[in-house]
N, C-alpha and C positions, 0 to 999 in steps of 0.2 A: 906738353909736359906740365904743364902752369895749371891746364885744367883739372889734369889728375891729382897734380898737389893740393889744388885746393878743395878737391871733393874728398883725399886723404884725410884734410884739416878736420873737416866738418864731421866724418864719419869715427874720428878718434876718439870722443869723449863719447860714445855712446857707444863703444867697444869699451870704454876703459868701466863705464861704467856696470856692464853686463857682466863683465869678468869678476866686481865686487858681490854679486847677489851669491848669496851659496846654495849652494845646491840643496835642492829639498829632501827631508831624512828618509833612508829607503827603512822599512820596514826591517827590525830584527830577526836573524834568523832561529827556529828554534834550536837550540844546543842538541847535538845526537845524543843517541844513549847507547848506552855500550853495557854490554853485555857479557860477561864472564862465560865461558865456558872452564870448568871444572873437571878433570880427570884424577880416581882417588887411583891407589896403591891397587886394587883390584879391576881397575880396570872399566869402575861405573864411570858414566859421563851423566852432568846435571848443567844444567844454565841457571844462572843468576844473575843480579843485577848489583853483585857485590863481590870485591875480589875475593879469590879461592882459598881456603884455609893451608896453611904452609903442610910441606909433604904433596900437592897435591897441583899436577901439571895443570897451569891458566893459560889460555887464549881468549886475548878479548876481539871482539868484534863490535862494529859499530855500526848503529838503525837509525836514519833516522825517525826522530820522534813523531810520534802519529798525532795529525792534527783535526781537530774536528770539520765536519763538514760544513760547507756554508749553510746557514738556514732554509728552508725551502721557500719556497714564495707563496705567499697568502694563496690559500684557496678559495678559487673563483666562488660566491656564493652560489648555491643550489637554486636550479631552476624550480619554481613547485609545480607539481606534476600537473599538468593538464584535466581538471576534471571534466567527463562525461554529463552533459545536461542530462537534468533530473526527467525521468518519464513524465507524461501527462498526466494530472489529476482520472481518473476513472472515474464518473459517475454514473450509476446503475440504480435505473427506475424500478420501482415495483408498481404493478398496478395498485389502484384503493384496494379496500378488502371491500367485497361483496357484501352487502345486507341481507340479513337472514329473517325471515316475517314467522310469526307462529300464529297459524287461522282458528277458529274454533266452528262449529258445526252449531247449530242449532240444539242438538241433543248433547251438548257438550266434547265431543271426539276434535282432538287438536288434531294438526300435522302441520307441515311445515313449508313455506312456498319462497320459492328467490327474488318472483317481481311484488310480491305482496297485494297482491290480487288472488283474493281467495275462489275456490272451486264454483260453478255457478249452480244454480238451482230453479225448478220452474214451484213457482208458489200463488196461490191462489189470489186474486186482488183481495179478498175483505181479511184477507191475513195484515193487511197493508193497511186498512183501515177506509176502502171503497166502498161502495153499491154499485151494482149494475142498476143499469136505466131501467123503470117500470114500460112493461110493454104498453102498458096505454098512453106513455106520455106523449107528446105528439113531436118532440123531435127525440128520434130513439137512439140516436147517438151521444145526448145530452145528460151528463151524470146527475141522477136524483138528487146526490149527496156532493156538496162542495170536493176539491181533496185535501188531504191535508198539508200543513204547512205550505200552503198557497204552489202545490206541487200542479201540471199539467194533466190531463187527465191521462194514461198510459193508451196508447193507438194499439192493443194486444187483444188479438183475437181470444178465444176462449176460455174467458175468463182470468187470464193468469198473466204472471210475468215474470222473466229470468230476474236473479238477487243472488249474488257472491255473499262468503262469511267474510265475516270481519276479520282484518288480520292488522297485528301491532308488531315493531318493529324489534328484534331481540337485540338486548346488549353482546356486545362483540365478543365476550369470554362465555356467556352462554352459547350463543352462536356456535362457537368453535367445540364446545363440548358436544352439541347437538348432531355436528358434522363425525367428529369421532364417534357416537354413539349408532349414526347409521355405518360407518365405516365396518363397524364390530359387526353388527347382523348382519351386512352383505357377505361378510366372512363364514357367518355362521351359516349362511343360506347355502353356500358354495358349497359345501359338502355335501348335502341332498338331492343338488338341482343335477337337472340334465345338463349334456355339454352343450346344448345349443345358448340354455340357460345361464349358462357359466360367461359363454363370452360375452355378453350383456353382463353381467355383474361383475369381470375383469374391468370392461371401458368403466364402467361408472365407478368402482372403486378409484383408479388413476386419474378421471377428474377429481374425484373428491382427495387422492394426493397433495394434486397439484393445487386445491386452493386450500387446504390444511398449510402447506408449505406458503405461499402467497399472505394469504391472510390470518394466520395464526402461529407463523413465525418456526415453521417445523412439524415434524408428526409427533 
């Protein structure tokens, strides 16, 4: 009994003081709202939020008042969209363009060559500026006459010896005109020729396409 009195003692002031704290304020409520109901002399029914004009049967009813909602909660920021790696760079070769030679002939007659190595020709040595050896000299293989510009003597039987035309290198917008301009007579030939004819000047037209396209940027 002595124990419980004295844990009574010790436990009093801290009830006494619990009982002083006040209670925390609860929130107000909102007031209702009330609502008139109106019936006139004829028998219409209206609502309002204001008593009924005299003559005219009132029932009030009572709402209560509508409160706003609580705010939403911040929206999550947006993920940004996953983008797709960019495709690979494409790089597309072209071959060089082709060198185009323009030969000339002896008698002046041009045409036209891709390695620039013009047509060959069998021409006589003293067109060259040789002699053949005198039959009396005693080694008959031995030229009478030096050659020139300290050239070898040519090992060519019959007097003679193969000599290509000169050929110089065309600028590239020439070139490409030259190309188009056989392109036109193969066309124009194509008309006349035979069909055996034709298929040889079909291939050769589509090569010369495909380096009009290549090398001159289109037809």
């Amino acid at each position: 009994m002595r124990a419980a009195a004295a844990l009574f003692a010790c436990l009093l002031p801290a009830v006494a003081a619990a009982a002083q704290v006040p209670p925390a304020p609860a929130t107000p409520a909102a007031p209702p709202v009330i609502v008139y109901r109106c019936t006139d002399a004829a028998g219409k029914v209206s609502l309002q939020d204001a008593p009924c004009a005299r003559g005219q049967a009132q029932q009030e009813r009572q709402m209560l008042r509508p409160q706003d909602a609580p705010p939403a909660p911040p929206a999550a920021p947006a993920t940004p969209p996953v983008q797709a790696p960019a495709p690979a760079a494409r790089t597309v070769y072209l071959a060089p363009p082709r060198p185009l030679y323009e030969c000339v002939t002896p008698d002046g007659t041009r045409y036209t060559s891709d390695d620039g190595r013009g047509n060959p020709r069998w021409v006589p040595l003293w067109t060259l500026g040789y002699r053949l050896p005198h039959p009396a000299a005693a080694d008959p293989d031995a030229p009478a006459h030096p050659p020139r510009h300290g050239q070898p003597w040519p090992l060519v039987g019959g007097g003679g010896t193969w000599v290509r035309d000169d050929c110089s290198m065309l600028p590239p917008a020439e070139a490409c005109a030259r190309l188009r301009d056989r392109r036109a007579e193969l066309r124009t030939r194509f008309f006349n020729a035979q069909e055996k004819e034709r298929d040889a000047l079909r291939s050769e037209e589509r090569a010369l396409n495909a380096r009009l396209d290549n090398d001159c940027g289109g037809r």
